[in-house]
N, CA, C and O atoms as a printed pandas DataFrame, in Angstrom:
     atom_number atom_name residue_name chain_id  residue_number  x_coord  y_coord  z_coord
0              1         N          UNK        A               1   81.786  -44.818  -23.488
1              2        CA          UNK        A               1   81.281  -44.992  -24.836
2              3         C          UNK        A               1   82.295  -44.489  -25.870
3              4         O          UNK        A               1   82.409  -45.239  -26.840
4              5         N          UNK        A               2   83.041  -43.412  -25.880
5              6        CA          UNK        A               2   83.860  -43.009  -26.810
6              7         C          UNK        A               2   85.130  -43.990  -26.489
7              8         O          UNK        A               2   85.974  -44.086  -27.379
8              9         N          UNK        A               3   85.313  -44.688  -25.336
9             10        CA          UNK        A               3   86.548  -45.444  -25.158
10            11         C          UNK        A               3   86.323  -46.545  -26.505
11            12         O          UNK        A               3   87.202  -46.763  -27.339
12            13         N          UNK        A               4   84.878  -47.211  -26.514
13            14        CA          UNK        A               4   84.381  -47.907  -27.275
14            15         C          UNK        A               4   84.705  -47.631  -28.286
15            16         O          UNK        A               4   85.828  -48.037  -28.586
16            17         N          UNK        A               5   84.155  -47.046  -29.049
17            18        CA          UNK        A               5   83.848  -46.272  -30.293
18            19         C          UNK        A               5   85.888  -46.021  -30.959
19            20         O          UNK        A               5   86.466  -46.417  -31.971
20            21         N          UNK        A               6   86.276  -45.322  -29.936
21            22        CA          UNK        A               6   87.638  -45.792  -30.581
22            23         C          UNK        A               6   88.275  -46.692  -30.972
23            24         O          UNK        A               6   88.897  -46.822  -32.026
24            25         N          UNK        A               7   88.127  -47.441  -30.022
25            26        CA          UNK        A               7   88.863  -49.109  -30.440
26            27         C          UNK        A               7   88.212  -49.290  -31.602
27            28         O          UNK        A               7   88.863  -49.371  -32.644
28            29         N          UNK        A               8   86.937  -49.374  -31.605
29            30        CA          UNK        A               8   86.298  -49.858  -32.986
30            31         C          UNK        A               8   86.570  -49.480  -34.268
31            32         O          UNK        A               8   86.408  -50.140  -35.294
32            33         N          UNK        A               9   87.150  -47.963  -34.093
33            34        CA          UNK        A               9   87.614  -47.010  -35.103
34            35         C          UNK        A               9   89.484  -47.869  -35.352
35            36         O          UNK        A               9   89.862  -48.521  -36.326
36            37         N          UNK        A              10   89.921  -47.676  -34.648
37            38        CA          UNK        A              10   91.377  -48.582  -34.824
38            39         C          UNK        A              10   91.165  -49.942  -35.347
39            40         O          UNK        A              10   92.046  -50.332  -36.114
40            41         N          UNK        A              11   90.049  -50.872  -35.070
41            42        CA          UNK        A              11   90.031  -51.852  -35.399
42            43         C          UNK        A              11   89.521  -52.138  -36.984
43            44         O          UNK        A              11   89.894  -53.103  -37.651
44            45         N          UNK        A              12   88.718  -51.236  -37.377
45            46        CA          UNK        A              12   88.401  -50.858  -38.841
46            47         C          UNK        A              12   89.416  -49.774  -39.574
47            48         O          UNK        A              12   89.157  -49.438  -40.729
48            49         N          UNK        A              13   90.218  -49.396  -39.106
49            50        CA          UNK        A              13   91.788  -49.034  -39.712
50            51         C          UNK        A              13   92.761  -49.963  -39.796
51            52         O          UNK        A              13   93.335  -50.097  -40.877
52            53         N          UNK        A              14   93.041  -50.586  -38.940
53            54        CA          UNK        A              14   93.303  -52.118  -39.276
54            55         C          UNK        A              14   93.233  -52.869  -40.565
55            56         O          UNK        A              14   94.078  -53.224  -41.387
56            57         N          UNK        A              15   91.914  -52.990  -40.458
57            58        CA          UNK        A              15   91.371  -53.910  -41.789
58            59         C          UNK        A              15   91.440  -53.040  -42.762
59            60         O          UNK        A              15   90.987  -53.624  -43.747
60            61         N          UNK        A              16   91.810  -51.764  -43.108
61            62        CA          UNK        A              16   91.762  -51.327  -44.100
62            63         C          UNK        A              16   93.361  -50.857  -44.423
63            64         O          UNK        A              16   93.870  -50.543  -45.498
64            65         N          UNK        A              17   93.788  -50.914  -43.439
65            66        CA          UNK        A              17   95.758  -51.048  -43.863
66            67         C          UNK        A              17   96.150  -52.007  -43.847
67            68         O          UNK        A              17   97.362  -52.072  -44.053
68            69         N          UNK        A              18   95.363  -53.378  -43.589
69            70        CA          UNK        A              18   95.429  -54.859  -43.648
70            71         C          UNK        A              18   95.418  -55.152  -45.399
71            72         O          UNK        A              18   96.034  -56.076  -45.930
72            73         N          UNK        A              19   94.671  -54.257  -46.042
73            74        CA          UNK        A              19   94.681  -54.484  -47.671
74            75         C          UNK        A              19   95.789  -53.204  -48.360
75            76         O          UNK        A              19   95.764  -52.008  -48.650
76            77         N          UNK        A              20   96.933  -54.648  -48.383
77            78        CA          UNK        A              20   98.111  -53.620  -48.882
78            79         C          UNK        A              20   98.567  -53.795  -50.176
79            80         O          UNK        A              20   99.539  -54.530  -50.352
80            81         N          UNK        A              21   98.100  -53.315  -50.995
81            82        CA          UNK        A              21   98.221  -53.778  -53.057
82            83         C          UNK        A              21   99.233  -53.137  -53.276
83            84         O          UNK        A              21   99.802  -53.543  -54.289
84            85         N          UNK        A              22   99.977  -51.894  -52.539
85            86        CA          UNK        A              22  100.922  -51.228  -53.043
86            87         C          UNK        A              22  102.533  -51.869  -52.967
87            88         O          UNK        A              22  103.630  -51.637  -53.476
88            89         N          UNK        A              23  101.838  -52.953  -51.857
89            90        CA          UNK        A              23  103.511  -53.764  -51.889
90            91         C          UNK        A              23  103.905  -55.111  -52.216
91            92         O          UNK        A              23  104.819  -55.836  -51.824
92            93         N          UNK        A              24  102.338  -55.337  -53.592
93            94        CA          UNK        A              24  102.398  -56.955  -54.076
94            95         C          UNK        A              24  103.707  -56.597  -54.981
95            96         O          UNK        A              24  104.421  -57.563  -54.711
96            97         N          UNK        A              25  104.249  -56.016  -55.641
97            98        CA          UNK        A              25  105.038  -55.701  -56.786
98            99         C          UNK        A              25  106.116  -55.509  -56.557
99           100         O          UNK        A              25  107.050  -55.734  -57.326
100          101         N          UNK        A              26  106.205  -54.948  -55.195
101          102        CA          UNK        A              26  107.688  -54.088  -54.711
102          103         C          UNK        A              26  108.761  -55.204  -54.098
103          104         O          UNK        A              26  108.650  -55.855  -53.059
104          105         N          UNK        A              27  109.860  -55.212  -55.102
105          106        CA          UNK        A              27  110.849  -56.202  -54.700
106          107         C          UNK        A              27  111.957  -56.080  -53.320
107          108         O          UNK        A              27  112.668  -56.935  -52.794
108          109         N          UNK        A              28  111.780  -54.864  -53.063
109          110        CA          UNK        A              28  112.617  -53.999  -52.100
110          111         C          UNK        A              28  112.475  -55.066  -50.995
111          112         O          UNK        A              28  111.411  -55.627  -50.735
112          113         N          UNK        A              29  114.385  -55.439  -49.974
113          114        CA          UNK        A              29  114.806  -56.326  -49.202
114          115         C          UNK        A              29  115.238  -55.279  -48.209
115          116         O          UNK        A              29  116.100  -54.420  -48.394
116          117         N          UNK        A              30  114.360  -55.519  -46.901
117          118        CA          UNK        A              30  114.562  -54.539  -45.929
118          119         C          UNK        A              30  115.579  -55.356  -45.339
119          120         O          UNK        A              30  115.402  -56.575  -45.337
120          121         N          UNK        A              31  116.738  -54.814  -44.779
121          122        CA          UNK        A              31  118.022  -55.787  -43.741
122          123         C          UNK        A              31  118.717  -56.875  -45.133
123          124         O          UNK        A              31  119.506  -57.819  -45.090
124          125         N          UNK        A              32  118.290  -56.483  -45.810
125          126        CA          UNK        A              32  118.999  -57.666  -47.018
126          127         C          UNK        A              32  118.343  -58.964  -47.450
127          128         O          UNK        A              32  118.484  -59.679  -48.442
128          129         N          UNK        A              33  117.687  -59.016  -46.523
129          130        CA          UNK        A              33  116.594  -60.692  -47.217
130          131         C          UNK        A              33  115.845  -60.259  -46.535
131          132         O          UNK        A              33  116.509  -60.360  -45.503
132          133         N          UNK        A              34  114.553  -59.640  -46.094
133          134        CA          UNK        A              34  113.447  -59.729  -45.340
134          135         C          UNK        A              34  112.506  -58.534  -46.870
135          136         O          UNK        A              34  112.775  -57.364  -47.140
136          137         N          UNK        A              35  111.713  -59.215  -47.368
137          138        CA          UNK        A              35  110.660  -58.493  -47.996
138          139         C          UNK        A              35  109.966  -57.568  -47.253
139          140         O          UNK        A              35  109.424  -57.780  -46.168
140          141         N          UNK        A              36  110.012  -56.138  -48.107
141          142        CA          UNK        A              36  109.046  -55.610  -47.242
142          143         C          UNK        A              36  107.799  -55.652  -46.891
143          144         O          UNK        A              36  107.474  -55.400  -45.731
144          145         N          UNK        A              37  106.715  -56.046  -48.035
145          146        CA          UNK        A              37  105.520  -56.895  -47.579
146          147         C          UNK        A              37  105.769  -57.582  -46.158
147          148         O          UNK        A              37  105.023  -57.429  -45.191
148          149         N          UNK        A              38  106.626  -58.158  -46.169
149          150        CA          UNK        A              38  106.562  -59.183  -45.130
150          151         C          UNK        A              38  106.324  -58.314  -43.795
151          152         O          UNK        A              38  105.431  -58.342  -42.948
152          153         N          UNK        A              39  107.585  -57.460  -43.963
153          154        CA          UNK        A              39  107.636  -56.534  -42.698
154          155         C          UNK        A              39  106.522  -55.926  -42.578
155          156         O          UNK        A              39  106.039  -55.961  -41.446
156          157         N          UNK        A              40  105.810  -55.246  -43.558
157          158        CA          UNK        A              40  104.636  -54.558  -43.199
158          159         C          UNK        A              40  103.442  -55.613  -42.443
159          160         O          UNK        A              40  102.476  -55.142  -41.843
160          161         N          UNK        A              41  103.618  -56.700  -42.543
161          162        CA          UNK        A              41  102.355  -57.604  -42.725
162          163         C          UNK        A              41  102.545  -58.209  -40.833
163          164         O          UNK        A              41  101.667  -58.527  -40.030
164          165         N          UNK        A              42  104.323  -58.152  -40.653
165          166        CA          UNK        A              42  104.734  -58.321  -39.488
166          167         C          UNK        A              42  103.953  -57.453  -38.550
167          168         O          UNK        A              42  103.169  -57.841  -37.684
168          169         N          UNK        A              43  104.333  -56.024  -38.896
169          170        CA          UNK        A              43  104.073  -54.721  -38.148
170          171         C          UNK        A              43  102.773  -54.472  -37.969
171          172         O          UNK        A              43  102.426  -53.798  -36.999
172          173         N          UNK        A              44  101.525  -55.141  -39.176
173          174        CA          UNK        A              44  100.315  -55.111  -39.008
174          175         C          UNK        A              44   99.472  -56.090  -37.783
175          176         O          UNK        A              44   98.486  -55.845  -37.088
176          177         N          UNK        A              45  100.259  -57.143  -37.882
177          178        CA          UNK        A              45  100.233  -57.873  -36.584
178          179         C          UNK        A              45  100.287  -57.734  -35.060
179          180         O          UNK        A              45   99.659  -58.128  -34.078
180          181         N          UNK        A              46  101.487  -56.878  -35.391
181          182        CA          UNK        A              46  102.150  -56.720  -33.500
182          183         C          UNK        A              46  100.838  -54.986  -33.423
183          184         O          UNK        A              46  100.233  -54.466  -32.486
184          185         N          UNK        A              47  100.916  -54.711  -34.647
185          186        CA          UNK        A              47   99.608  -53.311  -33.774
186          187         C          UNK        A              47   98.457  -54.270  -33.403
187          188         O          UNK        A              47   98.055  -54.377  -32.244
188          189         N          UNK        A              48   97.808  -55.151  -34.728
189          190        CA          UNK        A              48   96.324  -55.770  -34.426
190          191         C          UNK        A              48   97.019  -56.733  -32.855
191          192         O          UNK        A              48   96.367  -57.770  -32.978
192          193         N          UNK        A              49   97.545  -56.860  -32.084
193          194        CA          UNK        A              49   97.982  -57.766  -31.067
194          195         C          UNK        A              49   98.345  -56.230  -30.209
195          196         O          UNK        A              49   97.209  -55.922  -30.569
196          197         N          UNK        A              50   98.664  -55.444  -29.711
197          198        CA          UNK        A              50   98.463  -54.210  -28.922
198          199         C          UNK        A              50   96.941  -53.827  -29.140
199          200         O          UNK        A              50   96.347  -53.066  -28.377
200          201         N          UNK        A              51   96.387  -54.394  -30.200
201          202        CA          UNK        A              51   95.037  -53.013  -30.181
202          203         C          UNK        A              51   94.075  -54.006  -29.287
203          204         O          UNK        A              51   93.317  -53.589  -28.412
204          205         N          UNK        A              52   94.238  -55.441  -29.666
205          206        CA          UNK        A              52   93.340  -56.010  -28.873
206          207         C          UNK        A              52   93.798  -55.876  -27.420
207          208         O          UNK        A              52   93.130  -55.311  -26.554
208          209         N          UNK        A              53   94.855  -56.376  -27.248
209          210        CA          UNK        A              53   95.302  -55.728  -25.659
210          211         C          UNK        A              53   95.079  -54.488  -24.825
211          212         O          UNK        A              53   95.092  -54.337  -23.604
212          213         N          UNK        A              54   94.860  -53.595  -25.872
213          214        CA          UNK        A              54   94.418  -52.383  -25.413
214          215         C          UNK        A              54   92.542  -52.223  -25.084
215          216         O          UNK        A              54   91.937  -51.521  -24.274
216          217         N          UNK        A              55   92.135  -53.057  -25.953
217          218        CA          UNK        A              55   90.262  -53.298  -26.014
218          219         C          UNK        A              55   90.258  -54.074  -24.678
219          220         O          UNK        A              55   89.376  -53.605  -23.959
220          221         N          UNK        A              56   90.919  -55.088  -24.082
221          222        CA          UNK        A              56   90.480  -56.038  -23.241
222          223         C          UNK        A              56   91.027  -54.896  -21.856
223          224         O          UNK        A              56   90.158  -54.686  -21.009
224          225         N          UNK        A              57   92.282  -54.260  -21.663
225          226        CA          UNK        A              57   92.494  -53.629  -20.779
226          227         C          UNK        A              57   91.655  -52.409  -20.115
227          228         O          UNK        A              57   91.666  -52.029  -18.945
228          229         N          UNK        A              58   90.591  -51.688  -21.729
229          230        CA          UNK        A              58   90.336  -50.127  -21.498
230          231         C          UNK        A              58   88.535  -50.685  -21.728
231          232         O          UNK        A              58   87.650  -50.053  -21.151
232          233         N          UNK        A              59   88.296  -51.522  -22.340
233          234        CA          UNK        A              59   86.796  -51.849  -22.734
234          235         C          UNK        A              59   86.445  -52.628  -21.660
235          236         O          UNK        A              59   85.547  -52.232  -20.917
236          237         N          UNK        A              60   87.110  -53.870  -21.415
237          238        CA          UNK        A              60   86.367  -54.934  -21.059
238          239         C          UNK        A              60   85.698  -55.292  -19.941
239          240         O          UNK        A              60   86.261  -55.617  -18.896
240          241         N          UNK        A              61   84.510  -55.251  -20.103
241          242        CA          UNK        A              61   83.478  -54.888  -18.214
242          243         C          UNK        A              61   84.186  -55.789  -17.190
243          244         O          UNK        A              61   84.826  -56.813  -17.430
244          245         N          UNK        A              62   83.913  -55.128  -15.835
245          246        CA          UNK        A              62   84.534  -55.029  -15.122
246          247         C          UNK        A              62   83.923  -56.090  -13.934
247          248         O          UNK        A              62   84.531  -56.468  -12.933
248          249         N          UNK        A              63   82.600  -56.439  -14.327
249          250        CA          UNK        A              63   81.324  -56.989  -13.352
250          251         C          UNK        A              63   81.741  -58.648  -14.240
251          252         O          UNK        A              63   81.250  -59.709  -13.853
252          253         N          UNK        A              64   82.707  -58.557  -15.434
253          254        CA          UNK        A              64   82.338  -60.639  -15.414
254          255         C          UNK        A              64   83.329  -61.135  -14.840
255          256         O          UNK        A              64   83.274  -62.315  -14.494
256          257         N          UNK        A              65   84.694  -60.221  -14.551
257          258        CA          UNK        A              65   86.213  -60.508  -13.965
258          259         C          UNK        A              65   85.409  -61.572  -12.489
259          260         O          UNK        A              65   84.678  -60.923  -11.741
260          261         N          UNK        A              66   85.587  -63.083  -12.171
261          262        CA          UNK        A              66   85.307  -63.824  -11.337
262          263         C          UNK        A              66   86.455  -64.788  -10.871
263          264         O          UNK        A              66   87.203  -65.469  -11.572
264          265         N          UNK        A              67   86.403  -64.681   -9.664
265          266        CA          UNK        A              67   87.854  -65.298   -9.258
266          267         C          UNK        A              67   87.476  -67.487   -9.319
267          268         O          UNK        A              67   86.593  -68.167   -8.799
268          269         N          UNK        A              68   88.215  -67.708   -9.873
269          270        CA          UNK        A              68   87.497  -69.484  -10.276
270          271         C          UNK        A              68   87.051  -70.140   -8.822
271          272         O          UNK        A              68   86.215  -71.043   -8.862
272          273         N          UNK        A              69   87.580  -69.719   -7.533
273          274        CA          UNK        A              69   87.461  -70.479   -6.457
274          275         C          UNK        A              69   85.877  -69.975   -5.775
275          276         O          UNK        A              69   85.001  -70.634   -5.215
276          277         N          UNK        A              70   85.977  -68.553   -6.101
277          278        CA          UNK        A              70   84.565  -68.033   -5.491
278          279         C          UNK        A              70   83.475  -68.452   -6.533
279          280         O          UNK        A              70   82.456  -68.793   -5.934
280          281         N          UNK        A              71   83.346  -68.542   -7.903
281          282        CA          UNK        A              71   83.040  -69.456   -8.316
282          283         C          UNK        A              71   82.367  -70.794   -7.938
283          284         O          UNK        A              71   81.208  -71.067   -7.622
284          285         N          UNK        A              72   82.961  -71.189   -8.012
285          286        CA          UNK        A              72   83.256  -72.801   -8.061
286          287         C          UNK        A              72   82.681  -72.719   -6.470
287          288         O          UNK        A              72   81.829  -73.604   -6.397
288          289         N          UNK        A              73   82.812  -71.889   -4.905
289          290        CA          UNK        A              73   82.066  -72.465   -3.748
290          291         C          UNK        A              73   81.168  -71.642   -4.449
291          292         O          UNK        A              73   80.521  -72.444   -5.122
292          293         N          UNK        A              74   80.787  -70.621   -4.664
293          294        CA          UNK        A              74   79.346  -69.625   -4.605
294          295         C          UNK        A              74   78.396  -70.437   -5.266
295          296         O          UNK        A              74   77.237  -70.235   -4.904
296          297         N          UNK        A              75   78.626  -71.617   -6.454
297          298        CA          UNK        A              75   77.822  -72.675   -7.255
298          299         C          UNK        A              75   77.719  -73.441   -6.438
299          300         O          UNK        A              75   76.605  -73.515   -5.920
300          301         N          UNK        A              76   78.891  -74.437   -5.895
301          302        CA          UNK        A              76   78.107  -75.154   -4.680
302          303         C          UNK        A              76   77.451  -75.134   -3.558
303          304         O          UNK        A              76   76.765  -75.963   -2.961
304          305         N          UNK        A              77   77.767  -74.058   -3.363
305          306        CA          UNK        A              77   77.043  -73.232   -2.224
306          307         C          UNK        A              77   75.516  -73.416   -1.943
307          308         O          UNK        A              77   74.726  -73.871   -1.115
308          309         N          UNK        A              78   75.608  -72.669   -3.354
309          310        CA          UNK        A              78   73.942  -72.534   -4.044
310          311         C          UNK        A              78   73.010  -73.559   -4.427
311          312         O          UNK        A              78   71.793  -73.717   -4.324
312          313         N          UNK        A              79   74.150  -74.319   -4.986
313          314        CA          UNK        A              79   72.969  -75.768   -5.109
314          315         C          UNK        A              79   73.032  -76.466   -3.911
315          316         O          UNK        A              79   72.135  -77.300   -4.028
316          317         N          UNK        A              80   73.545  -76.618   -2.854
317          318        CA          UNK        A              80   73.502  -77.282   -1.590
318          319         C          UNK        A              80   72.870  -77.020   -0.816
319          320         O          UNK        A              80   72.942  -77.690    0.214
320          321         N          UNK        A              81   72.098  -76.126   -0.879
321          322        CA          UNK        A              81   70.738  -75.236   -0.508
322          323         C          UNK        A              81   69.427  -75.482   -0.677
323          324         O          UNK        A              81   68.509  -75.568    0.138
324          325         N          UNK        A              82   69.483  -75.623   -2.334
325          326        CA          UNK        A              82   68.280  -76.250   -3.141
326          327         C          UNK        A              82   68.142  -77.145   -2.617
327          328         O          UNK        A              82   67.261  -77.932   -2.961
């Protein structure tokens, strides 16, 4: 439950460093042509793309992981029965 509860907490920090007003104005060229908005908006990305990777690795139940072949006989299986 607190594994939970964290992600959720990162994921609503996210969205709230996702609203960045302090760098509509700022002309500043990080590397010489790359805006820094941009970069920040980059960097907000590659975390929101780790954080979900991190939710599906540390959250995600463990009982729906189904292999497609056991699947796919355990259904026919079952209706070939009926």
């Amino acid at each position: 439950m607190m594994k939970k509860l964290c992600i959720w907490c990162s994921v609503a920090l996210l969205l709230i460093l996702h609203q960045d007003n302090w760098f509509w104005t700022d002309g500043t060229l990080v590397f010489g042509f790359l805006p820094i908005g941009l970069l920040y908006h980059a960097g907000i990305s590659l975390a929101a793309a780790g954080l979900w990777f991190t939710a599906i690795c540390v959250i995600w139940p463990k009982d729906v992981e189904y292999d497609e072949n056991e699947l796919a006989e355990g259904s026919l299986g079952k209706e070939a029965e009926v």
